[in-house]
MARFIRO-664630 format. One record per residue: residue in three letters; x, y, z of N, C-alpha, C in turn. Coordinates in Angstrom, 3 decimals. Atoms other than C-alpha are relative to their C-alpha. Last residue first. Layout:
! residues N
     r        npx        npy        npz       capx       capy       capz        cpx        cpy        cpz
   ALA          X          Y          Z          X          Y          Z          X          Y          Z
...
//
This chain:
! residues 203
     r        npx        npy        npz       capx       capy       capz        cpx        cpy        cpz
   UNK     -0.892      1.438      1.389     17.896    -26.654      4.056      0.552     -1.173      0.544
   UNK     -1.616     -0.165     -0.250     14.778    -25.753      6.443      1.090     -1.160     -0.788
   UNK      0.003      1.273      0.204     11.697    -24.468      4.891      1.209     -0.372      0.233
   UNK     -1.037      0.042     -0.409      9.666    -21.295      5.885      0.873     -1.373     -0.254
   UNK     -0.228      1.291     -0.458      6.870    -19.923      4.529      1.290      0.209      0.067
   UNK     -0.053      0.678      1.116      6.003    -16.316      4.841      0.395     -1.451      0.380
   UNK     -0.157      1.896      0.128      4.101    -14.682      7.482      0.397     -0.341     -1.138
   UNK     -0.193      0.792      1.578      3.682    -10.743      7.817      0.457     -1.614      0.565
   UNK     -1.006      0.862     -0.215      2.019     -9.291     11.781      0.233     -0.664     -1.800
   UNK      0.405      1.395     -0.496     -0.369     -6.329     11.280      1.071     -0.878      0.216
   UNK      1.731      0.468     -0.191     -1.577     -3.100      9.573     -0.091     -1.645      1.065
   UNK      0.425     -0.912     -1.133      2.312     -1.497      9.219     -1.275     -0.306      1.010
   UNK     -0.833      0.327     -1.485      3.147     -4.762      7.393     -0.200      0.842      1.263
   UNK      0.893      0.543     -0.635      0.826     -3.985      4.405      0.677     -0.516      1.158
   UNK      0.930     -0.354      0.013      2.666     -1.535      2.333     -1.170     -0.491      0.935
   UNK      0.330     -1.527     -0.486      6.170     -2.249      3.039     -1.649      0.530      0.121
   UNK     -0.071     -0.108     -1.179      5.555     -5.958      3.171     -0.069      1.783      0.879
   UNK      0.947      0.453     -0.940      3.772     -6.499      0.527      0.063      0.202      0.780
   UNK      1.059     -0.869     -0.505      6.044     -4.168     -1.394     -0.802     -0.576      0.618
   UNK     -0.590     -1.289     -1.506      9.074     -6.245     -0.123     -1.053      0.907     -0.432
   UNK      0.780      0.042     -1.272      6.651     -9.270     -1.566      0.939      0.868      1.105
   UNK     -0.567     -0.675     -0.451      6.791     -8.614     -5.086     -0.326      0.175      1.631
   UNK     -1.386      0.288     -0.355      6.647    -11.709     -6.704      0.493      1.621      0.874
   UNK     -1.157     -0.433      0.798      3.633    -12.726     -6.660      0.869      0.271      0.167
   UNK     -0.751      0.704      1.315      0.391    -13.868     -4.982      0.531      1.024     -0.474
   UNK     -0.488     -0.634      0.992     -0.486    -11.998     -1.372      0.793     -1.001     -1.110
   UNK     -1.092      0.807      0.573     -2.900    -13.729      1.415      0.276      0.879     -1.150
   UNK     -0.114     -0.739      1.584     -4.646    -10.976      3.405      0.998     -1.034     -0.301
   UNK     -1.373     -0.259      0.514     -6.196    -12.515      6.757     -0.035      0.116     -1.491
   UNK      0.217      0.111      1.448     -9.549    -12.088      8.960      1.864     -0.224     -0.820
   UNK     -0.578     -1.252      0.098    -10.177    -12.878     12.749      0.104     -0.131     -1.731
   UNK     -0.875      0.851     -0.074    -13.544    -14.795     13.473      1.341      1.353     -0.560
   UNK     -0.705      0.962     -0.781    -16.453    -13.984     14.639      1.038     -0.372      0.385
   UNK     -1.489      0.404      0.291    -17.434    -10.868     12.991      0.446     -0.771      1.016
   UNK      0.027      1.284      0.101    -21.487    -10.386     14.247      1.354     -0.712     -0.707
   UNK     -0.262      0.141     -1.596    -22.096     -6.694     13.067      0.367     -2.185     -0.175
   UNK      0.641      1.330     -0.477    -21.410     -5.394     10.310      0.201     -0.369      0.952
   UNK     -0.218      1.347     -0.223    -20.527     -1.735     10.003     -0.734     -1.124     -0.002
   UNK     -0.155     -0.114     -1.436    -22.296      0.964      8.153      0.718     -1.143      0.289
   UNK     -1.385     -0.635     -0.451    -21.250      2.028      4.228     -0.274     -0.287      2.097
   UNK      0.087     -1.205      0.130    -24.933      1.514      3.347      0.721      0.672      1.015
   UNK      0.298     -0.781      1.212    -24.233     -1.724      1.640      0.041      1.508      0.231
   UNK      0.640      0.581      0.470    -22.500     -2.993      4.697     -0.317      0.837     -1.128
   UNK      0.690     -0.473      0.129    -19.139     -3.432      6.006     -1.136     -0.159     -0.596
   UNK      0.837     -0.086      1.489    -16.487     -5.620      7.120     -1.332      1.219      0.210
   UNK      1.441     -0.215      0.056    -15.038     -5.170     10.421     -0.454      0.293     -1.055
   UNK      0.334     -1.192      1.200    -11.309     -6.427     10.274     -2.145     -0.026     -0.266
   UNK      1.129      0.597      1.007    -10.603     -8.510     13.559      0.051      1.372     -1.061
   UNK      1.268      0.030     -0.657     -7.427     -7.009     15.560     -1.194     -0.521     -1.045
   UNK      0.250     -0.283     -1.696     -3.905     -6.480     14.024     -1.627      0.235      0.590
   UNK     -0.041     -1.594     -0.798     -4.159     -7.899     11.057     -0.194      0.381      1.498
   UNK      1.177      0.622     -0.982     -2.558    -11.530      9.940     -0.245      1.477      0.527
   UNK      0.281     -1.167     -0.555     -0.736    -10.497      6.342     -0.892     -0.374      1.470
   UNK      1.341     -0.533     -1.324      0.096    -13.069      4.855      0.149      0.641      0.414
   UNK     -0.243     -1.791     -0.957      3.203    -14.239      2.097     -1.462      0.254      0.511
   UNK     -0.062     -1.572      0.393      1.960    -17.420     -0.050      0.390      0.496      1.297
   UNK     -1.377     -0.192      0.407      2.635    -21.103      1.111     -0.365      1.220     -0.476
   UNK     -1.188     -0.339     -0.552     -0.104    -20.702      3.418      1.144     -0.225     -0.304
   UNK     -0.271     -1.224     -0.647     -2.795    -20.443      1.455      1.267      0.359      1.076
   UNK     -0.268     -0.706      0.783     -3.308    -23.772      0.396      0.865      1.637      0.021
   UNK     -1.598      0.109      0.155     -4.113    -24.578      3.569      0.731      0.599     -0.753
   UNK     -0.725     -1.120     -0.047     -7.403    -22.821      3.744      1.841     -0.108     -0.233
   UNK     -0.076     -0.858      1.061     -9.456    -25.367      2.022      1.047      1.238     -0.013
   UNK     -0.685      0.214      1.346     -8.275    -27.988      4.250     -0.293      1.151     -1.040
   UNK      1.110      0.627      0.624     -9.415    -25.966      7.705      0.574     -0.298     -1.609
   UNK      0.303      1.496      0.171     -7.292    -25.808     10.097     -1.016     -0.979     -0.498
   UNK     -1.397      0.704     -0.025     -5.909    -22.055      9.558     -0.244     -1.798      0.426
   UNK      0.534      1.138     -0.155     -9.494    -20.375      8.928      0.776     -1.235      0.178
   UNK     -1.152      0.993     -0.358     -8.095    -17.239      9.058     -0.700     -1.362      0.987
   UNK     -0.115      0.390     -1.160    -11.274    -15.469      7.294      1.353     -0.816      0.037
   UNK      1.474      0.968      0.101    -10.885    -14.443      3.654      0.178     -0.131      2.076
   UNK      0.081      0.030     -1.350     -9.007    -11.403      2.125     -1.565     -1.352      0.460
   UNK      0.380      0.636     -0.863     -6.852    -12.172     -1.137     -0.594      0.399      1.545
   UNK     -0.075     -0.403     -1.530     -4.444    -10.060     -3.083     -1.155     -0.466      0.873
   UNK      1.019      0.456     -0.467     -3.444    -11.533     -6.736      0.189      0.461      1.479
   UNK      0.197     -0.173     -1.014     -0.776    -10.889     -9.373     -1.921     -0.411      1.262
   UNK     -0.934     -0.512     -0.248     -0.371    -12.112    -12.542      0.719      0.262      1.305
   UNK      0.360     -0.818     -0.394     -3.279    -14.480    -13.175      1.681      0.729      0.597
   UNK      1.255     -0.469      0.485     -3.082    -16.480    -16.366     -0.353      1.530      0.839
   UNK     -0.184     -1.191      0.819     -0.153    -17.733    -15.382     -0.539      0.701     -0.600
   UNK     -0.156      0.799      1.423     -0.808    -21.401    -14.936      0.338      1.570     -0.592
   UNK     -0.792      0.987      0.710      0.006    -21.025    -11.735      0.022     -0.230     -0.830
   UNK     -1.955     -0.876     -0.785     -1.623    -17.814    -10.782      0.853     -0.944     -0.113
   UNK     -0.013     -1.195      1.444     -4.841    -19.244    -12.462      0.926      0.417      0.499
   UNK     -0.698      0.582      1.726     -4.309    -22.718    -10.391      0.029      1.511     -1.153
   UNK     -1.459      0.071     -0.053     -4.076    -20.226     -6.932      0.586     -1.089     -1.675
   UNK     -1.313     -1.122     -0.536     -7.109    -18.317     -7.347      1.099     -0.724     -0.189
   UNK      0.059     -0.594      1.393     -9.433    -21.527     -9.117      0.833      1.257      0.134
   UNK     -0.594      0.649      1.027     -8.254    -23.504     -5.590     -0.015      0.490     -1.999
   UNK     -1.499     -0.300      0.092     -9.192    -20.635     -3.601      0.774     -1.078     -0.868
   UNK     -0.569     -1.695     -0.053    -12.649    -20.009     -4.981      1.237      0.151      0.034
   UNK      0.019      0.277      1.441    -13.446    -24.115     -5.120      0.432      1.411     -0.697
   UNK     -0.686      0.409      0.750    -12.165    -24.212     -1.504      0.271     -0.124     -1.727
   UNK     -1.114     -0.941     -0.094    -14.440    -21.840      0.089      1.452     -1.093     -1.212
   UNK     -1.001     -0.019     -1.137    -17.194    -23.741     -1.165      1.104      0.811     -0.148
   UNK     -2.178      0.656      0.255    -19.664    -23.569     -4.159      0.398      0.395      1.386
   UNK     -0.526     -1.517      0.338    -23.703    -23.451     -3.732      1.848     -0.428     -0.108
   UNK     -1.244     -0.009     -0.492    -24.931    -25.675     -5.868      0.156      0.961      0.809
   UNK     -1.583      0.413      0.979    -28.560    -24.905     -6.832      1.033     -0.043      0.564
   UNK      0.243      1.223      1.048    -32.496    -25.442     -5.746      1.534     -0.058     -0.700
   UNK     -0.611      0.078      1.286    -31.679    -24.774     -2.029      0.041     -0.681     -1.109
   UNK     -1.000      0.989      0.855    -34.225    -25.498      0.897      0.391      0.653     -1.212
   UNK      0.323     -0.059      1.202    -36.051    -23.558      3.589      1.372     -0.590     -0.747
   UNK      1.154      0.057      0.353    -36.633    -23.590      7.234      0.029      0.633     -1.477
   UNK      0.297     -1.285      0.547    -33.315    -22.693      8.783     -1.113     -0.383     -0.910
   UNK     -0.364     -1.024     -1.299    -32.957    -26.245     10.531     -0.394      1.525     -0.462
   UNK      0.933     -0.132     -0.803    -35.045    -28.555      8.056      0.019      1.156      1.141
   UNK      1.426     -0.338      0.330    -32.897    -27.540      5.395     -1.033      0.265      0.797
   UNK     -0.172     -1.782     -0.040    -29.610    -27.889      7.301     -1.123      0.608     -0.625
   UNK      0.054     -0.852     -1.652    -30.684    -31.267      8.671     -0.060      1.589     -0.342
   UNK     -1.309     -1.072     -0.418    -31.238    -32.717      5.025     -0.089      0.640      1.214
   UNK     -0.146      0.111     -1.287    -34.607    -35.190      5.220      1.334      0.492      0.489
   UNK     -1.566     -0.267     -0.099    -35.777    -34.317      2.164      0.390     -0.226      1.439
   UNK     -0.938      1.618     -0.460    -39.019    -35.672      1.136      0.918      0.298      0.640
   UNK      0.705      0.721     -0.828    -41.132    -32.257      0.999      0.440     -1.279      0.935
   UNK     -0.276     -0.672     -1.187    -38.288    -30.979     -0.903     -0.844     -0.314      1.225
   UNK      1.065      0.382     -1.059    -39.042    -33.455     -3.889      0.291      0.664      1.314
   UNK      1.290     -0.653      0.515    -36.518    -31.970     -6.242     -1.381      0.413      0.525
   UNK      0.926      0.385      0.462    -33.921    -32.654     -3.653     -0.764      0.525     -0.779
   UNK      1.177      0.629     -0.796    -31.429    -30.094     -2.136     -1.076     -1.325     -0.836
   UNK      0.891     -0.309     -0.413    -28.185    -28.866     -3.620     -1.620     -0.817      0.016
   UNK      0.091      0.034      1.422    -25.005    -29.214     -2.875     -2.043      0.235      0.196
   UNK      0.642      0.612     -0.667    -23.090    -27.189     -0.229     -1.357     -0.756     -1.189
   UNK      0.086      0.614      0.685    -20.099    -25.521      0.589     -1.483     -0.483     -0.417
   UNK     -0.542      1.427     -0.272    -18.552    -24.545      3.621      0.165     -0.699     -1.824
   UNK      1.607      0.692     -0.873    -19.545    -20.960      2.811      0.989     -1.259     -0.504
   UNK     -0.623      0.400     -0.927    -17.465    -17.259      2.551     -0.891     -1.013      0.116
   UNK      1.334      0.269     -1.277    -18.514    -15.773     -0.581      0.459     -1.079      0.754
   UNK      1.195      0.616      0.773    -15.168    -14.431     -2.269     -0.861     -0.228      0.825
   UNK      0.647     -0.489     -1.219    -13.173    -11.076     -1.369     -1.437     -1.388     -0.742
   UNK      1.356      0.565     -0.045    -10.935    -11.442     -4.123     -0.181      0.375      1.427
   UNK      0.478     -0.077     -1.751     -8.650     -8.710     -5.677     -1.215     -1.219      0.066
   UNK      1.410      0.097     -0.718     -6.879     -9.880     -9.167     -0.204      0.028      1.447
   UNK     -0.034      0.010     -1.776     -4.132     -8.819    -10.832     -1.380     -0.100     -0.078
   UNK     -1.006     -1.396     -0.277     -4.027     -9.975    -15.075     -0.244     -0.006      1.771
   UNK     -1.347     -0.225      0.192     -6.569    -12.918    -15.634      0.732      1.187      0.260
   UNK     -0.520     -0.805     -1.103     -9.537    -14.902    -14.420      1.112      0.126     -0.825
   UNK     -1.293      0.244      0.126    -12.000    -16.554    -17.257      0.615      0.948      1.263
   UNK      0.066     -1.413      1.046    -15.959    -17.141    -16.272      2.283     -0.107     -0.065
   UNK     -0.018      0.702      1.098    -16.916    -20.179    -14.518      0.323      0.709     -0.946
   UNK     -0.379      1.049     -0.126    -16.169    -19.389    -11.081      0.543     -0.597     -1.035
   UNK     -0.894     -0.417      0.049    -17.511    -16.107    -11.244      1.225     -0.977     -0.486
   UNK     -0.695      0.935     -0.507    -20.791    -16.868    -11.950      1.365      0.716     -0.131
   UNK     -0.853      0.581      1.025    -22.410    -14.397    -13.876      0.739     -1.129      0.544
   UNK      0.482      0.419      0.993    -25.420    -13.987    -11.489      0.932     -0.398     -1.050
   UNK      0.645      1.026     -0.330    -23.525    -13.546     -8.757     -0.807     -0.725     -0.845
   UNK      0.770      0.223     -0.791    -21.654    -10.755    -10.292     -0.164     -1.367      0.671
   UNK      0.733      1.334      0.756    -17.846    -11.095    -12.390     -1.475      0.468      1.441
   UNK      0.382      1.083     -0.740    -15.741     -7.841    -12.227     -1.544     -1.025     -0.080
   UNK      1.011      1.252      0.416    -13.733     -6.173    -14.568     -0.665     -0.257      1.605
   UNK     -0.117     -0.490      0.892    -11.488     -2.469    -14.318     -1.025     -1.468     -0.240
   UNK     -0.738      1.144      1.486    -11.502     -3.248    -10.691     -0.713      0.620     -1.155
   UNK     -0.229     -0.956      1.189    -12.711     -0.183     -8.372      1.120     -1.183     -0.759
   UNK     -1.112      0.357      0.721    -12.528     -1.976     -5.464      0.577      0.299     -0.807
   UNK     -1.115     -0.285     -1.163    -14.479      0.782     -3.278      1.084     -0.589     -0.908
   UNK     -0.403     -1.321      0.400    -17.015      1.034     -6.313      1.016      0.598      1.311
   UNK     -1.054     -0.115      0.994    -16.870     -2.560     -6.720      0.565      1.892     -0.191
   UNK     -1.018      0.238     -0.536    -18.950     -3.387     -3.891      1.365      0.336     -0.827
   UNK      0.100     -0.709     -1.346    -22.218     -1.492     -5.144      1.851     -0.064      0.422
   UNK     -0.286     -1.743     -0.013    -21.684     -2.429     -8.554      0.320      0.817      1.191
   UNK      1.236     -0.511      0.279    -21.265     -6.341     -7.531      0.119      1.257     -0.323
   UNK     -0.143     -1.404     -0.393    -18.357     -8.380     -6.615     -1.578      0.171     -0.287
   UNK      1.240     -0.537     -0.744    -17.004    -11.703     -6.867     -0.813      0.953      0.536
   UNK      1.067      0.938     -0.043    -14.390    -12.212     -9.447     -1.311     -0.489      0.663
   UNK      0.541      0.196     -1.131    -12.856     -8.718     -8.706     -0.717     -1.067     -0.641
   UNK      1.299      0.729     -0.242    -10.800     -8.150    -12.056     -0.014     -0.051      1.328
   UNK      0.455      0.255      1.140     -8.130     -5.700    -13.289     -1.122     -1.091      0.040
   UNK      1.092      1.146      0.107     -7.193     -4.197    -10.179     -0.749     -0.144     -1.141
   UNK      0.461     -0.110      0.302     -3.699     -1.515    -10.157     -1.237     -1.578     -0.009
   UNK      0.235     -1.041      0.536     -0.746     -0.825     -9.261     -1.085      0.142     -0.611
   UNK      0.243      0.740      0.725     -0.232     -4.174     -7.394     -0.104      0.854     -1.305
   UNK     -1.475      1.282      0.165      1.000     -3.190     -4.533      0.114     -0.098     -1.223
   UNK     -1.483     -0.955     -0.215     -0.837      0.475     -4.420      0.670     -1.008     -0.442
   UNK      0.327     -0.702      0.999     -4.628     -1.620     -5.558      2.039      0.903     -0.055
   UNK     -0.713      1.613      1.528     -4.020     -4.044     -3.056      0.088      0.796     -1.073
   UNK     -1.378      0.919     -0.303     -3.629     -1.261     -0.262      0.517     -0.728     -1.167
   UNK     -0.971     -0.721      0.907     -6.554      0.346     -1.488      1.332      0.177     -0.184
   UNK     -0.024     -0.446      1.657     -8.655     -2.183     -1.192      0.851      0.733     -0.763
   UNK     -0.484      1.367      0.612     -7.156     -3.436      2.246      0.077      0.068     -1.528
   UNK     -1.404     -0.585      1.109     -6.963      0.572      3.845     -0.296     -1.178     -0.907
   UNK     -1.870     -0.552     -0.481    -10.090      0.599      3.897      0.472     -0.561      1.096
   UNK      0.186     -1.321     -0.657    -13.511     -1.797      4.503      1.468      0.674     -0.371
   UNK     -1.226     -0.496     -0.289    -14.477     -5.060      2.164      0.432      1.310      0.644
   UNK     -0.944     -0.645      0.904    -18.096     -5.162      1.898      1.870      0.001      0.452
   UNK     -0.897     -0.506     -1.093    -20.865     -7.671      3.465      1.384      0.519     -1.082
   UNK     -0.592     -0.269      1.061    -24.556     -8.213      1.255      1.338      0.705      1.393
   UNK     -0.713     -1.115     -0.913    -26.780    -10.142      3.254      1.483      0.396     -0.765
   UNK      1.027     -0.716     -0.243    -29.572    -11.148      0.446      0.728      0.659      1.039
   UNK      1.453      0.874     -1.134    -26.759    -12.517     -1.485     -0.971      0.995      0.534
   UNK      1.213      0.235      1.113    -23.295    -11.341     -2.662     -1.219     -0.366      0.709
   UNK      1.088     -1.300      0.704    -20.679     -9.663     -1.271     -0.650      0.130     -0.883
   UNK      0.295      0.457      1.902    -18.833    -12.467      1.083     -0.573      1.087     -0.316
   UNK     -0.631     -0.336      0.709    -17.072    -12.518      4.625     -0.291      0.245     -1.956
   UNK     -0.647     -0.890     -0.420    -19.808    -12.386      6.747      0.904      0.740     -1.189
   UNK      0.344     -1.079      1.198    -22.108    -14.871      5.053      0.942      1.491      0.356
   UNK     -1.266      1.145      1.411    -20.563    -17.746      7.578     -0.119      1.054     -0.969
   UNK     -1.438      0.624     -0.443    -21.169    -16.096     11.064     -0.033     -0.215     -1.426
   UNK     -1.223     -1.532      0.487    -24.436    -14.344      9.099      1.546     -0.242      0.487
   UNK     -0.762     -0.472     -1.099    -26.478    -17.254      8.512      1.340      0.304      0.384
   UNK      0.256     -0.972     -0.859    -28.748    -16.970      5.845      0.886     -0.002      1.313
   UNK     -0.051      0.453     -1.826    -27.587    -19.683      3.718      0.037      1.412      0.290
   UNK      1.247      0.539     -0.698    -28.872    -18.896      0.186      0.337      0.201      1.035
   UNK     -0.035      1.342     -0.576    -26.119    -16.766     -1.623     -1.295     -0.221      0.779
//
C-alpha cells in the first residue's frame, strides 16, 4: 500500500510497512477450522505463520481473484481512497499535499475486503472464515461484522514485523470475527483469549 501512516497500515501485510498477524490467532483459526485454504492478502513472508494452502499477493489483487473453501483474512487496514490526478502538479487533494506524495491507483477500503468476505460466505463459495481487523465498532464498514460471533481480546494484539519483532504504534484494540456454523468451537478455542459476542434478537 501507499499511505505511509502507520496508525492505519498497522493492521495489513502488504506495502512498504509490512505488519504480521502474531500467535495463538493463526493457529487458533487453523484448529477451528481444521485447516486454511486461502489468505487473500498475504505474502510468502506472512504466509509462513498462516500457512494457507493459497494465498493472493498485492500484486495479484486479492479482491479480484476467486475466494473459496475456509478462509483467514488479515486485510490492509485503509479508509479507502481513489486515486490522484494525472496532472499531480494540479491537485489540490489535502492528503497528497500532507504526506508529500501522490497515488497513481485505487487503493480499496476496509469495506470492499469485508463486504467480498461476507457475500462469498453467502453465496457459499466460502465455507468457513476467521477474520482479524481493528474494532472499529462505529464505523459503516465494520457493521457488518457484528452479526457474526467475536472474539474482543483481552488487551490490544501486537502485530508483528517481517523480522518476527513487534510493532510499535497499535492504537486501537483488535477483534476476531468467526463465519460458520461451528461456534461452540469458536468458543472453546478462542474464549480463553478474551470476551465472545454473538447477536442477540428479542422474540
Amino acid at each position: 500500500m501507499t499511505d505511509k501512516n502507520n496508525a492505519n497500515l498497522i493492521n495489513q501485510t502488504s506495502g512498504d510497512f509490512e505488519y504480521y498477524t502474531p500467535e495463538p490467532w493463526p493457529n487458533l483459526a487453523r484448529c477451528l477450522m481444521g485447516q486454511i485454504d486461502l489468505d487473500p492478502a498475504s505474502n510468502e513472508i506472512a504466509n509462513q505463520r498462516i500457512k494457507a494452502a493459497r494465498y493472493y499477493t498485492e500484486e495479484q489483487d486479492g479482491l479480484s481473484q476467486p475466494w473459496t473453501g475456509k478462509v483467514w483474512m488479515n486485510h490492509p487496514f485503509h479508509r479507502g481512497e481513489l486515486a490522484f490526478p494525472e496532472n499531480t502538479a494540479k491537485c489540490k487533494k489535502k492528503t497528497g499535499q500532507k504526506r508529500g506524495y501522490h497515488i497513481t491507483e485505487d487503493i480499496a477500503g476496509n469495506d470492499a475486503w469485508i463486504n467480498k468476505l461476507i457475500t462469498e460466505y453467502q453465496n457459499g463459495n466460502i465455507t468457513e472464515a476467521v477474520i482479524i481487523c481493528f474494532c472499529s465498532s462505529s464505523e459503516g464498514w465494520f457493521r457488518p461484522l457484528l452479526k457474526f460471533p467475536q472474539l474482543f481480546p483481552d488487551g490490544r494484539v501486537n502485530y508483528t514485523l517481517a523480522d518476527g519483532s513487534k510493532a510499535v504504534g497499535v492504537t486501537k484494540g483488535s477483534v476476531i470475527t468467526y463465519l460458520g456454523p461451528n461456534l461452540d468451537g469458536f468458543a472453546k478455542l478462542f474464549g480463553p483469549y478474551g470476551t465472545i459476542k454473538i447477536e442477540y434478537s428479542a422474540k
